[in-house]
C-alpha angles and dihedrals in degrees: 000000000000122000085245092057090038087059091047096059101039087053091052094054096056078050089253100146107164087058095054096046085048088049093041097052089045083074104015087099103055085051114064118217088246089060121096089230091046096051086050097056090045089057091048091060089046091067091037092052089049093051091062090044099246088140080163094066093039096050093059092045089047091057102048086052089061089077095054122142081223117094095209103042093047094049089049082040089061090042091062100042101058075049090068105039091048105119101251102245112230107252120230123241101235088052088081137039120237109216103215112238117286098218097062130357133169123263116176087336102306126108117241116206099202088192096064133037104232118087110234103234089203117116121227112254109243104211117197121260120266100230122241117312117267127224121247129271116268086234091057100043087054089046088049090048109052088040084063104044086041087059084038082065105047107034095050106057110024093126142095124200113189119190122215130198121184120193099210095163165329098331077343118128124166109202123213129193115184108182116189129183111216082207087070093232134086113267124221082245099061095042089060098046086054095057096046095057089047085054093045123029133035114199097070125088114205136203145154146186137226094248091060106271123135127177131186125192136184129204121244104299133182107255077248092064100036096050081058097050085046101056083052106052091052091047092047079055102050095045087058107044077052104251146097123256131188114243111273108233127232127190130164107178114186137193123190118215091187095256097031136036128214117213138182125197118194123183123191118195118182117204111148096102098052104093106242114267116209121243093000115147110212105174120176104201110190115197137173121214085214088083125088099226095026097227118176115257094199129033111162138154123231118233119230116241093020131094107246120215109187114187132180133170110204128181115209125163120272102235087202101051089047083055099057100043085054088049084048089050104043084047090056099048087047087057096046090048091047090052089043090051092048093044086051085059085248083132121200120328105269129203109241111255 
């Protein structure tokens, strides 16, 4: 266990949380969530963000820890999750003791200043009581209420996430998320899912602008390597917005004809166990570098509820096979030259003496 680790723990046990955060996120980048030492300094914040009371921040730690390799720290990540999450109960009045103020206080009817020595004579004024509290009236509860569904709707889905895949090569895809609030300002949401993907997966640059606009980028990965970031990224977002979501599919199949290559692209998108959020954009755009003006092929949007198969063939010339056919050509002129030359008399090419 390193020093770092060893301070953090001593500080959160004198209570000293923002000691141990600042502690903890000096060393929370050299240790991966996936780590054992990473998922134990990310339980570690979660206390220490519940000590000072950022539940926020602790929820969305707690939940990527639930998907911990660790037995045991996904096991303590799901207790306390189901710890906050849990609905904060209304407290009665008569389970706690109010200490009258120190400064005055009523003895017998008269008011006692404790900061001076001289008793105020004045009585305190009895003002009648103001009868039981009435309900409201049916117009402003319908006011109240339509003022609220109407934020519900336009808070909750003023986004749009468009997906990008890119077929660079041969068993090469580059993979694009662009992420926009229509609200022209970056959501919580979208701060948290940022985070997350910094925390968990490498291969995605992230950025994002003041006017709402994120965009992530990977670099050229193997179809191997892109169906499982895939799979990732859509599991870090769900994890955020706060649901499950079945693992997104993708499969690049190939077959070389020597010049050309044939290859097929299919794309499952299961959508049909997230709830419906009203007014939400989700588009997936499939391009191919082999085109001139690089046009997408496919740009479709995903329906909520439904399970989405994208497919696309696509031709593209094979660089190896063109290779060889030039090596083939420029052999076979070589050999004519070298007949001509030894019909002319020319005879074989001698080293000079």
């Amino acid at each position: 266990m390193s020093l770092e680790m060893i301070s953090a723990e001593a500080a959160l046990e004198r209570g000293d949380y923002g000691q141990c955060l600042a502690l903890l996120k000096e060393i929370e980048k050299k240790y991966p969530i996936t780590t054992k030492e990473g998922s134990e300094i990310r339980m570690l914040m979660v206390t220490a963000l519940m000590g000072q009371g950022n539940d926020k921040q602790a929820l969305s730690l707690c939940r990527l820890l639930t998907h911990c390799k660790n037995d045991d720290i996904r096991e303590s990540a799901k207790q306390l999750l189901s710890v906050l999450e849990a609905p904060s109960l209304p407290r009665q009045s008569n389970w706690s003791i109010k200490l009258p103020s120190i400064e005055t206080t009523v003895i017998s009817g008269k008011q006692i200043n404790f900061g001076s020595n001289k008793t105020s004579k004045k009585q305190i004024s009895k003002h009648p009581p103001t009868g039981p509290t009435k309900a409201l009236d049916m117009g402003f509860s319908l006011i109240v209420l339509s003022i609220l569904l109407l934020l519900t709707l336009i808070l909750s889905g003023c986004i749009r996430i468009n997906t990008e895949v890119e077929i660079a090569g041969p068993d090469l895809i580059n993979m694009n998320w662009e992420i926009e609030s229509n609200t022209k300002q970056i959501l919580p949401w979208q701060i948290d899912f940022e985070d997350s993907i910094k925390n968990e997966i490498t291969n995605i640059n992230s950025t994002r602008d003041s006017k709402g606009m994120q965009k992530l980028k990977t670099k050229s990965l193997t179809s191997k390597e892109a169906n499982l970031v895939l799979k990732q990224t859509f599991r870090v977002a769900a994890d955020s917005a706060g649901f499950d979501i079945n693992s997104p599919e993708l499969i690049l199949e190939e077959e070389n004809f020597f010049i050309f290559i044939q290859q097929k692209l299919k794309l499952f998108i299961d959508l049909r166990d997230i709830p419906r959020v009203p007014g939400i954009e989700m588009n997936v755009i499939v391009k191919s570098n082999s085109k001139s003006n690089n046009t997408p092929l496919i740009n479709q949007s995903l329906i909520q509820g439904e399970q989405n198969i994208i497919e696309l063939e696509t031709w593209r010339l094979n660089p190896l096979g063109i290779g060889l056919i030039l090596i083939l050509i420029l052999l076979l002129i070589s050999q004519i030259l070298q007949t001509l030359r030894l019909k002319l008399g020319f005879g074989f090419p001698e080293l000079p003496p």
